[in-house]
C-alpha positions as CSV (number, residue, x, y, z in Angstrom):
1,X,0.0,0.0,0.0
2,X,3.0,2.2,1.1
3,X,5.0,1.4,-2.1
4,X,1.9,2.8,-4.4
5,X,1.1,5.7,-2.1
6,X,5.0,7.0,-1.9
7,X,5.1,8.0,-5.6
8,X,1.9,9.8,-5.8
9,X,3.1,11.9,-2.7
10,X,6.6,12.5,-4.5
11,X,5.3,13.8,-7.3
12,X,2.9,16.1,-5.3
13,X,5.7,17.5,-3.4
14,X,7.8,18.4,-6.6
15,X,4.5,19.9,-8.0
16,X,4.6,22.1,-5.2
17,X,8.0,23.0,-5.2
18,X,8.4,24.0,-8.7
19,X,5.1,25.7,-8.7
20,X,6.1,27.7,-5.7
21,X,9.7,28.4,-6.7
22,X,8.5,29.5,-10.5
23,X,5.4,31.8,-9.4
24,X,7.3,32.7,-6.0
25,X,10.1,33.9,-8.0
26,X,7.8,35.8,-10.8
27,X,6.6,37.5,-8.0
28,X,9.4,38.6,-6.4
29,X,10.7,39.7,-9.7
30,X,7.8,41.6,-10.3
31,X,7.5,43.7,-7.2
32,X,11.3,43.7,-5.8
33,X,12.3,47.2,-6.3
34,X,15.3,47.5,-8.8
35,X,19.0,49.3,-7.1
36,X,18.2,51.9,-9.8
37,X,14.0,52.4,-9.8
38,X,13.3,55.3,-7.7
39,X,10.3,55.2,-5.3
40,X,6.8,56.7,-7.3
41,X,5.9,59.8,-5.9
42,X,2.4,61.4,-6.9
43,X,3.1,64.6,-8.6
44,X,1.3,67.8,-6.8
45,X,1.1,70.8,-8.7
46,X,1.1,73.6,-6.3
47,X,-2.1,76.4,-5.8
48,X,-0.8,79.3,-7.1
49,X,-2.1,82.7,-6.6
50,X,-0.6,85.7,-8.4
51,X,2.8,83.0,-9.2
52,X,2.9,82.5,-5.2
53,X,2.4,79.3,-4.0
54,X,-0.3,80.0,-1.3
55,X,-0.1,76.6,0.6
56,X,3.2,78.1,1.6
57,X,2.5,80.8,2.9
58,X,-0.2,82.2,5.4
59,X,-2.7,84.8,3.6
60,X,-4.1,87.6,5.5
61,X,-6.3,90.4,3.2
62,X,-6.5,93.9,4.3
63,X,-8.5,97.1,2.8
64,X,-6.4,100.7,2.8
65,X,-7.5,103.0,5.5
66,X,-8.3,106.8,4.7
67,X,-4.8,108.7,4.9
68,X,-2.7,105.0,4.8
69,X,0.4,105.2,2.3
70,X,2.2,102.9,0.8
71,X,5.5,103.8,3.3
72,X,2.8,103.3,6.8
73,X,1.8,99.7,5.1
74,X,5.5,98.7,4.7
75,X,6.3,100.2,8.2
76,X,3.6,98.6,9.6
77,X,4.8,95.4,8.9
78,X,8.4,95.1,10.2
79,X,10.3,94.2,7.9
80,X,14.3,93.7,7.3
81,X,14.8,95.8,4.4
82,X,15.4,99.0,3.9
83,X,11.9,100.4,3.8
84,X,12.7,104.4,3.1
85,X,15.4,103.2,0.0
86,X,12.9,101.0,-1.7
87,X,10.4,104.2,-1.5
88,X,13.0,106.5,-2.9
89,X,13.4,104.2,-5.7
90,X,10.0,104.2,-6.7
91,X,9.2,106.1,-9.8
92,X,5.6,106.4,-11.9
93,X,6.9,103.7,-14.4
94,X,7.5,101.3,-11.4
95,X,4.9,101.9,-9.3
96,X,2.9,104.8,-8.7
97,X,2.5,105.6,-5.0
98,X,-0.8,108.0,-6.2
99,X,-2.3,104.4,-6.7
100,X,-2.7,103.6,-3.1
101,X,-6.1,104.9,-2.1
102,X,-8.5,103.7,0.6
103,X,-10.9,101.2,0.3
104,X,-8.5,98.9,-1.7
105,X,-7.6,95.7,-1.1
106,X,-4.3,94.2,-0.7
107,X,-2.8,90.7,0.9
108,X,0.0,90.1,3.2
109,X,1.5,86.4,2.3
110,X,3.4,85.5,5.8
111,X,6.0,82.3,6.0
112,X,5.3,79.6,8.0
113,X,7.3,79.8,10.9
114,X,8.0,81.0,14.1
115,X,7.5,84.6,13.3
116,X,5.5,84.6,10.8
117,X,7.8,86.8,8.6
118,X,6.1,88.9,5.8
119,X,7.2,87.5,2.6
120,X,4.8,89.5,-0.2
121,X,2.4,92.3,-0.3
122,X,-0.3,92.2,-3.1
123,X,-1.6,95.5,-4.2
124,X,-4.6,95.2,-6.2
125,X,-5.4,97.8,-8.8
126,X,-8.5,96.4,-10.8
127,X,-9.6,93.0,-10.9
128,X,-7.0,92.4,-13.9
129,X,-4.1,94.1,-12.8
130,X,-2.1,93.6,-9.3
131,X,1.8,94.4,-8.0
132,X,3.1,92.2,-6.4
133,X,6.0,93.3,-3.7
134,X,8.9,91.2,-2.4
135,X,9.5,91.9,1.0
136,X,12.7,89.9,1.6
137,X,16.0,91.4,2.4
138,X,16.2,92.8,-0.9
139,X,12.9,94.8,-1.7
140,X,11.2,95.4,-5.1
141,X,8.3,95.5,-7.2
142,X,6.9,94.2,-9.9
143,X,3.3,94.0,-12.5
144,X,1.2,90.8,-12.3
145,X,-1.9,90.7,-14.7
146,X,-4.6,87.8,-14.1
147,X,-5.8,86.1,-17.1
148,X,-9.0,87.3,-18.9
149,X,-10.8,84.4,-20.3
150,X,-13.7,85.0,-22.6
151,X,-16.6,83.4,-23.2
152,X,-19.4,83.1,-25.8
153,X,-22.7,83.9,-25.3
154,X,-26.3,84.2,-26.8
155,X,-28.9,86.4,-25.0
156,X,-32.3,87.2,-25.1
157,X,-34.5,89.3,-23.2
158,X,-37.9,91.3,-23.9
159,X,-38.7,95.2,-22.4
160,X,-41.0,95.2,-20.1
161,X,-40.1,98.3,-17.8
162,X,-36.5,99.3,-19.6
163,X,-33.5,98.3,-21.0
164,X,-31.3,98.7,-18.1
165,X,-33.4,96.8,-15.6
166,X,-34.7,94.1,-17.8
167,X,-31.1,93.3,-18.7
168,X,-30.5,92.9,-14.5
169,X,-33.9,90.6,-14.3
170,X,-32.6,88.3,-17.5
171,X,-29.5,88.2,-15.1
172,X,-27.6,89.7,-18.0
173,X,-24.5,92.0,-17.3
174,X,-26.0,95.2,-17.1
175,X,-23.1,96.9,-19.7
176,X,-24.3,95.2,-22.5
177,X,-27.0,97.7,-22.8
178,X,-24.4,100.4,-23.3
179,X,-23.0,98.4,-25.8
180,X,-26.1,98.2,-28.1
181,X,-27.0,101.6,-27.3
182,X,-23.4,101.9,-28.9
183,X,-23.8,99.6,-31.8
184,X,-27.9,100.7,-32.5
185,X,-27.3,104.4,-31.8
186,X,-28.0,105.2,-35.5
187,X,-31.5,103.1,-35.8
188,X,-33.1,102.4,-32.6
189,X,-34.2,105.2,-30.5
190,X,-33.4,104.1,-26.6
191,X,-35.4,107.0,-25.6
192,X,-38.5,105.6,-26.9
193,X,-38.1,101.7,-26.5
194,X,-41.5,100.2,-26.0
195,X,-43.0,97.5,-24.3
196,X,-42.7,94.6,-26.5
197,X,-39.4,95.5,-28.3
198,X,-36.9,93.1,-27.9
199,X,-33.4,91.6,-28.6
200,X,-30.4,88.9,-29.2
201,X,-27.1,89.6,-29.0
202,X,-24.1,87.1,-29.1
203,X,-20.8,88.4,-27.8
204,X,-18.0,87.2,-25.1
205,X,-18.2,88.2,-21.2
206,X,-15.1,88.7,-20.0
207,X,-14.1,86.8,-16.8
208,X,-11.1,87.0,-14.2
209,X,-11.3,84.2,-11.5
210,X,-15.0,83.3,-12.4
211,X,-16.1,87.1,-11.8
212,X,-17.7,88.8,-14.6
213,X,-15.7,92.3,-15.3
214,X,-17.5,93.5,-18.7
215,X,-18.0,92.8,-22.5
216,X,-15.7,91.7,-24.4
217,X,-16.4,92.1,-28.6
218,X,-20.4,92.0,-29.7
219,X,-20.4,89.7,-33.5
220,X,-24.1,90.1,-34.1
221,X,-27.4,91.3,-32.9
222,X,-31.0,92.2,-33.5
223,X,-32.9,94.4,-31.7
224,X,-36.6,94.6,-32.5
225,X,-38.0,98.2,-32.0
226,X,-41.5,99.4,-32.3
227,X,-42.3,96.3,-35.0
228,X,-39.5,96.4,-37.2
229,X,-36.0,94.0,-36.7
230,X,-32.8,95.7,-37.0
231,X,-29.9,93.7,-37.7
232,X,-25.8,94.2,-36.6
233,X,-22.8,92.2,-38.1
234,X,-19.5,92.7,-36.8
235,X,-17.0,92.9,-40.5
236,X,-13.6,94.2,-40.9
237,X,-13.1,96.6,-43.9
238,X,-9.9,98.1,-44.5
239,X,-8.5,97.1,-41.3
240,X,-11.5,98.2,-39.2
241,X,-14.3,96.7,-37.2
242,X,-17.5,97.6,-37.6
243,X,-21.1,97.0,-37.8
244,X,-23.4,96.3,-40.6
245,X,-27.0,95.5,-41.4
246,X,-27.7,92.3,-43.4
247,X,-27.5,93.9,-46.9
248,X,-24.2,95.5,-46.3
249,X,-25.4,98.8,-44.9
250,X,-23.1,100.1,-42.3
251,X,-25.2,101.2,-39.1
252,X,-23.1,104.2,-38.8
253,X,-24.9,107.1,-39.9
254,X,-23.8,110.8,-40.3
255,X,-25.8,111.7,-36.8
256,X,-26.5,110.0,-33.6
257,X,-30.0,109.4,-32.7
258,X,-29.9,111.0,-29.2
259,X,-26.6,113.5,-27.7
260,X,-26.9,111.9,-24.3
261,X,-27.7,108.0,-23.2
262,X,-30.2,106.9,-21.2
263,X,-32.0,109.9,-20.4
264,X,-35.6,110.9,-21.2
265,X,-37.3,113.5,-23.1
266,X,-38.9,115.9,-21.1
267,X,-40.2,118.8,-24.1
268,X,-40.9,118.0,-27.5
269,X,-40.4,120.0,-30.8
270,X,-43.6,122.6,-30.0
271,X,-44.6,125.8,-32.2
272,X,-46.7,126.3,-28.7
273,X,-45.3,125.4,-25.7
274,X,-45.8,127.1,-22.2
275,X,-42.5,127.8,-20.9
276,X,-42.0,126.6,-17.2
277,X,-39.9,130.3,-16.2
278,X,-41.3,132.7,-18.8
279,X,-44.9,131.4,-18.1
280,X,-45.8,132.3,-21.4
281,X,-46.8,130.3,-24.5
282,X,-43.9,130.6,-27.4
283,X,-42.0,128.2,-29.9
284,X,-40.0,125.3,-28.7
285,X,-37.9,124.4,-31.7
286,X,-35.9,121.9,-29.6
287,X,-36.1,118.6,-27.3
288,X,-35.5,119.0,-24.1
289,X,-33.6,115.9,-22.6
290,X,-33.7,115.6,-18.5
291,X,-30.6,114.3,-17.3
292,X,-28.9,114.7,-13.9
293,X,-26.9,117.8,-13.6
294,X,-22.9,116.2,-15.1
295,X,-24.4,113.8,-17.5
296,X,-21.5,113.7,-20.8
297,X,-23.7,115.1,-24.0
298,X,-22.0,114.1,-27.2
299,X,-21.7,116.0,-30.4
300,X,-24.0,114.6,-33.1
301,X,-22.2,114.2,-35.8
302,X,-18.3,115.2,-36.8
303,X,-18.2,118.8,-37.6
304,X,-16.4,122.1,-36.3
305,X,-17.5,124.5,-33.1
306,X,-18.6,127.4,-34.3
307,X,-20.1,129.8,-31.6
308,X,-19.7,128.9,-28.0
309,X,-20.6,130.9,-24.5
310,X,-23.2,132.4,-22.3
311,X,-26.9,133.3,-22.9
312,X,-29.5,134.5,-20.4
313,X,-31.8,132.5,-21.8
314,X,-29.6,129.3,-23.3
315,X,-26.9,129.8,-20.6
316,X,-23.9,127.7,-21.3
317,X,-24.4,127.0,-24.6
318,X,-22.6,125.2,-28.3
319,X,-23.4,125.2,-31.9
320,X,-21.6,123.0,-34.0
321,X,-22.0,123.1,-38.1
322,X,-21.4,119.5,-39.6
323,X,-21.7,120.4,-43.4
324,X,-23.3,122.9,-45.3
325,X,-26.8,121.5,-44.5
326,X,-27.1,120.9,-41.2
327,X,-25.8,123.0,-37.9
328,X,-26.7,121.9,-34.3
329,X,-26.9,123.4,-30.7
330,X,-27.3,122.1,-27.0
331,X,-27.8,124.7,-24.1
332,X,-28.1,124.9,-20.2
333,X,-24.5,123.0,-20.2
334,X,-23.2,123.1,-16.5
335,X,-19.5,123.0,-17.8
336,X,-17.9,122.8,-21.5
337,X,-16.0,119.8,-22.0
338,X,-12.0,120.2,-22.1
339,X,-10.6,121.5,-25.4
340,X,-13.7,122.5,-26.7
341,X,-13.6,125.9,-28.3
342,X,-14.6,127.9,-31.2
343,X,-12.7,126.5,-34.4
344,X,-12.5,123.2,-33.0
345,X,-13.1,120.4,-34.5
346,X,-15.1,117.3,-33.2
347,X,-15.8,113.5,-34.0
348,X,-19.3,112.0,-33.8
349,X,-19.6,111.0,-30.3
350,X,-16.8,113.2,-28.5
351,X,-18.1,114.6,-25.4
352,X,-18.5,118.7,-25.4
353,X,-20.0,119.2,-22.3
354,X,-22.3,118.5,-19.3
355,X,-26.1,118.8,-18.8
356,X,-26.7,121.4,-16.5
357,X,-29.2,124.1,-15.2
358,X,-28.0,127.4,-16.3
359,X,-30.0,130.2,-18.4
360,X,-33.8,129.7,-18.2
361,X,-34.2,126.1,-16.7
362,X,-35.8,124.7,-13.9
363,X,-34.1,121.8,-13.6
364,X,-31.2,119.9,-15.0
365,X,-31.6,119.2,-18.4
366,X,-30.0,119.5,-22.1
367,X,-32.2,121.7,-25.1
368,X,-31.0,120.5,-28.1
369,X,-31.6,122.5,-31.0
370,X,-31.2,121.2,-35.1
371,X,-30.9,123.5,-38.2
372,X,-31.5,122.7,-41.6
373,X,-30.3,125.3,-43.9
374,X,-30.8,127.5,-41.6
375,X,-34.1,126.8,-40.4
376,X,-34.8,124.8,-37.3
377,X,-36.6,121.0,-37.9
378,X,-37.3,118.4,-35.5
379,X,-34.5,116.9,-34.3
380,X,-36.4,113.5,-33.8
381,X,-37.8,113.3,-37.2
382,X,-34.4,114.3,-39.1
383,X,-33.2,111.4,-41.7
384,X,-29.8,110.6,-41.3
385,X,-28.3,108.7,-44.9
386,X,-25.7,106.2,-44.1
387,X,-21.8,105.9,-44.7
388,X,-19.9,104.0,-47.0
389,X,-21.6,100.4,-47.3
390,X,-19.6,97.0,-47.8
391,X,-17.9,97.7,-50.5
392,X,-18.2,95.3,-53.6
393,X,-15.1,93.7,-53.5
394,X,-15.9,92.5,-50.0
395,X,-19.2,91.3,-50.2
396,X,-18.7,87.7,-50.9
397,X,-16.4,87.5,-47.3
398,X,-19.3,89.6,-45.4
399,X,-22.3,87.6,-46.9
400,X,-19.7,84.3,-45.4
401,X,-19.9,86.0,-41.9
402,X,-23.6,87.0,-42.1
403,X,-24.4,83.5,-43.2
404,X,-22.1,82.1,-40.2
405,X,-23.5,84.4,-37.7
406,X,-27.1,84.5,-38.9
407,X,-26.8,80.6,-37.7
408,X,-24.8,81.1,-34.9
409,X,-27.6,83.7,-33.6
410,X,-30.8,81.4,-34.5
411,X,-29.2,78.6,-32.1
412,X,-31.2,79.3,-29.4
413,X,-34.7,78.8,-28.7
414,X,-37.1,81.8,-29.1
415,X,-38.4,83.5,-25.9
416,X,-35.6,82.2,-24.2
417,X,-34.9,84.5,-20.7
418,X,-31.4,82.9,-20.0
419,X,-27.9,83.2,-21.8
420,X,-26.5,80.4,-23.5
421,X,-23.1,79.7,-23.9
422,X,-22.3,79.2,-28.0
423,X,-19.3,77.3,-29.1
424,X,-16.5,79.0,-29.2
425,X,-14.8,79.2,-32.6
């Protein structure tokens, strides 16, 4: 019995043995650590903030007091350098010391030890734009810009009350109405929107750290006004940006639709209108625009200064001829703007004053007055012909863009009240 048991046991014990010694050895090749491997180490990428690495350092943020310098910061903080040296080496292209103002906000960044030593000071300028200071032994100064990141975006809201707050209950950045007030200053008239009118717009918000800080470039809109749909296509012609309607039409025409933005009119064109000091009834061959008392007014259209001053009844007051047709005039300015004067020559848009109260007003407000050979019309009725259109050499690359665009704005559905974020190109 022994004699046929013995070899089955032998040959189970080999079995063994060679499968243990084969896989045991596999194994231990496998995982036994070569003289030359180096250990694995996970790779961490560091937090940075401004180029520091903050889990380095403690961060503490402050806000500039009223009457705090720059030199009562650094002193404040003890440090080993020569404070009064680094501020004597400070000049406007470095850094400008008239920058420091109360209310901003700046950060300490502390070591980690014992005492906490001060190791950078963060001035922060805008949300962009930061300096950061080195407050080791050797003490200096230098720029530090965040990254703006762009992104797309459709939009669509409705008027209901006005353009400002329906942009804020669409939870749209407000400064996209200035924007279209910018691009539609020639067509729609933002004095008069009405309940109904509406618009889409596709353009980048700008971003720094997931905070919204304005509008980046607008590449197409509609705005529907009063009925009619009014169309904006961003094209470059001759090396400049502008806007266009569908057929080519540049939106810029020779006169703005209003002087001011976002005001309201307050007196109409009138041959028989009570006036509020004279208490009489006599001509109003302006519009009266109430503003608060500093609003910018903007000239019209390009053209050159010809009579400026004071009038009893105008008071502060600017007349500016813009061809041989048509000559225009705003009164009751508090203040003329800076380098305005007779002779001078302006640009559609250029600020020329302020809306004030002097002469006969009651309250703040601008009169603006038009003249067509020589004889005054309504300025809310006068035609404007547009400038240059597409020209023809450049119309199969525009009608491209439209057709891109056009697409690109019909992505969304209609009616909606949120922004949606369009692929970027």
């Amino acid at each position: 019995m022994l004699k046929k048991i013995l070899p089955i046991l032998v040959i189970s014990l080999l079995t063994v043995f060679i499968i243990d010694y084969f896989i045991g050895t596999a194994y231990i090749k496998l995982y036994r650590p070569e003289k030359d491997q180096k250990p694995l180490v996970e790779d961490v990428q560091p937090i940075l903030e401004y180029g520091i690495p903050i889990d380095s350092f403690y961060v503490t943020e402050y806000t500039v007091r009223r009457n705090q310098t720059l030199g009562k910061i650094l002193f404040s903080l003890n440090l080993t350098g020569n404070v009064n040296e680094f501020l004597l080496s400070l000049t406007p292209d470095i850094f400008d010391v008239k920058k420091v103002r109360a209310g901003a906000r700046y950060k300490v960044f502390a070591r980690k030890d014992s005492l906490q030593t001060p190791a950078y000071l963060v001035y922060e300028v805008s949300p962009v734009e930061y300096f950061v200071f080195n407050l080791t032994d050797s003490l200096y100064v230098y720029p530090f810009k965040k990254e703006i990141v762009p992104v797309r975006k459709i939009s669509e809201a409705e008027i209901k009350t006005s353009l400002w707050v329906d942009m804020k209950a669409n939870g749209l950045n407000p400064m996209l109405a200035l924007e279209l007030s910018d691009i539609f200053a020639w067509t729609v008239d933002f004095f008069g929107l009405f309940k109904g009118d509406k618009f889409r717009v596709m353009y980048d918000e700008l971003y720094v750290d997931s905070t919204s800080i304005g509008i980046g470039t607008i590449y197409a809109a509609w705005f529907e006004h009063r009925g009619e749909k009014f169309y904006a296509f961003r094209f470059e012609q001759d090396s400049v940006a502008s806007y266009w309607d569908e057929k080519g039409n540049s939106l810029r025409k020779s006169f703005l639709k209003a002087p001011l933005r976002f005001s309201r009119i307050s007196s109409r064109f009138s041959g028989n209108r009570f006036h509020p000091v004279l208490k009489i009834y006599r001509p109003h061959s302006g519009v009266d625009y109430a503003a608060p008392e500093g609003t910018p007014v903007m000239a019209l259209g390009d053209g050159v200064v010809i009579d400026m001053g004071y009038d009893k009844a105008a008071g502060n007051y600017i007349k500016i001829r813009h061809n041989s047709v048509y000559t225009t005039g705003y009164n009751h300015f508090s203040r003329f703007a800076k380098g305005i004067a007779r002779g001078a020559r302006v640009k559609q848009g250029d600020i020329i004053g302020y809306v004030g109260r002097t002469g006969y007003a009651t309250g703040p407000h601008l009169d603006m007055r038009v003249w067509m050979n020589g004889s005054p019309i309504d300025p809310l009725k006068m035609k404007s012909p547009p400038v240059e259109p597409v020209k023809q050499e450049n119309l199969e690359a525009f009608r491209n863009v439209v057709s891109k665009l056009s697409a690109q704005l019909d992505s969304i559905t209609p009616g909606s009240r949120t922004y949606y974020a369009a692929q970027k190109e």
